[in-house]
N, C-alpha and C positions, 0 to 999 in steps of 0.2 A: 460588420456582422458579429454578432456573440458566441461565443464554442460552450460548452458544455466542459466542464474541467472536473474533480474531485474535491468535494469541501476540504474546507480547514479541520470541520465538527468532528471526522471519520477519524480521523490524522491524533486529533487532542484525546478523543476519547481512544484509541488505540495505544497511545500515551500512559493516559490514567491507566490502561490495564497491564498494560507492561511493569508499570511500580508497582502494582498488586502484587503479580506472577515473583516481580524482585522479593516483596516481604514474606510471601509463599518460601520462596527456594532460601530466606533468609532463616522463617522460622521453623524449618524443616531440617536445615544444617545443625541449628542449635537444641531442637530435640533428639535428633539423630546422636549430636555430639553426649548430650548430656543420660541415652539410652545403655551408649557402650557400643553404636553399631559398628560394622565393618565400615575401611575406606569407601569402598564403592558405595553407599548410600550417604558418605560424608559430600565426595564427589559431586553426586548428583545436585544434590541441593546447591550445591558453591554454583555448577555451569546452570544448573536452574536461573538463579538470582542471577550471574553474568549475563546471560541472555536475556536475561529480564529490562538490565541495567542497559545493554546497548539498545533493544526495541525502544526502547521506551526514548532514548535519547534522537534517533531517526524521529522518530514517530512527535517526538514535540518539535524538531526541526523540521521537518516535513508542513508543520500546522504552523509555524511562523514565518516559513522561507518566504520568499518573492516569489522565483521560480520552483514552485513546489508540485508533484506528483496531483494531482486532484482530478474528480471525475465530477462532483456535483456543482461547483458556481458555475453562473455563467459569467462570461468575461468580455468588455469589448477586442474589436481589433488595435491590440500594438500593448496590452496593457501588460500581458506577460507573454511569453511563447507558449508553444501548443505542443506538447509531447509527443500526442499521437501523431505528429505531422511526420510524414515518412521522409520527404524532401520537397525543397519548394518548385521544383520544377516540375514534380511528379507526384502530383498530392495523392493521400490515401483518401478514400470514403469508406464508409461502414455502411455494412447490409442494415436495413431497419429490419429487421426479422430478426437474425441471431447474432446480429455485430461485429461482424469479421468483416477484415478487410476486405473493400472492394476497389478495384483500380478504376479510373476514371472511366476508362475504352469499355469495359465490361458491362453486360446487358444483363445479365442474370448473376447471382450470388454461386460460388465455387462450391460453398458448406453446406446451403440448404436449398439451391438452384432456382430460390423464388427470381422473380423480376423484378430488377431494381427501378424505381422509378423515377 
């Protein structure tokens, strides 16, 4: 059977924009620096780009990994593990309406009380 997993594509590009945000908080430091402002807008820029610098580093491990976070490929059985699996004795399902968890036993959805089918 196939699962439904998160692309790579979401991950890389999430990536690319995180070293944006990095050269954002970079050239923001160095305008800032080069203005005369105060610390706290020196600050900003530096944890700017640091935050930028770590997303961006998940966010392209995430799009190379094996075992990676994803919601759009689909995948056969055994190829990688399945996140959303809750446990394997007691699987989760998701409501096709709004996507919440539905437990196996359950007849109707907890969030939006449709019928599960």
């Amino acid at each position: 059977m196939k699962s439904v997993k998160p692309g790579r594509g979401p991950s890389f590009m999430s990536g690319i924009l995180s070293l944006v945000v990095s050269f954002f908080g970079i050239a923001w430091t160095v305008a800032a620096a080069s203005m005369g402002a105060h610390g706290f807008l020196l600050l900003f820029g530096v944890v700017f780009a640091a935050l930028g610098v770590v997303q961006a580093i998940y966010s392209f491990k995430n799009a190379a990994g094996k075992n990676r976070f994803s919601a759009y490929d689909i995948t056969e059985d055994g190829e990688e593990p399945d996140p959303l699996q809750i446990h394997d004795s007691y699987p989760a399902l998701f409501c096709p309406y709004c996507g919440c968890v539905v437990h196996a036993d359950h007849l109707f959805c907890k969030h939006c009380g449709k019928k599960i089918t």
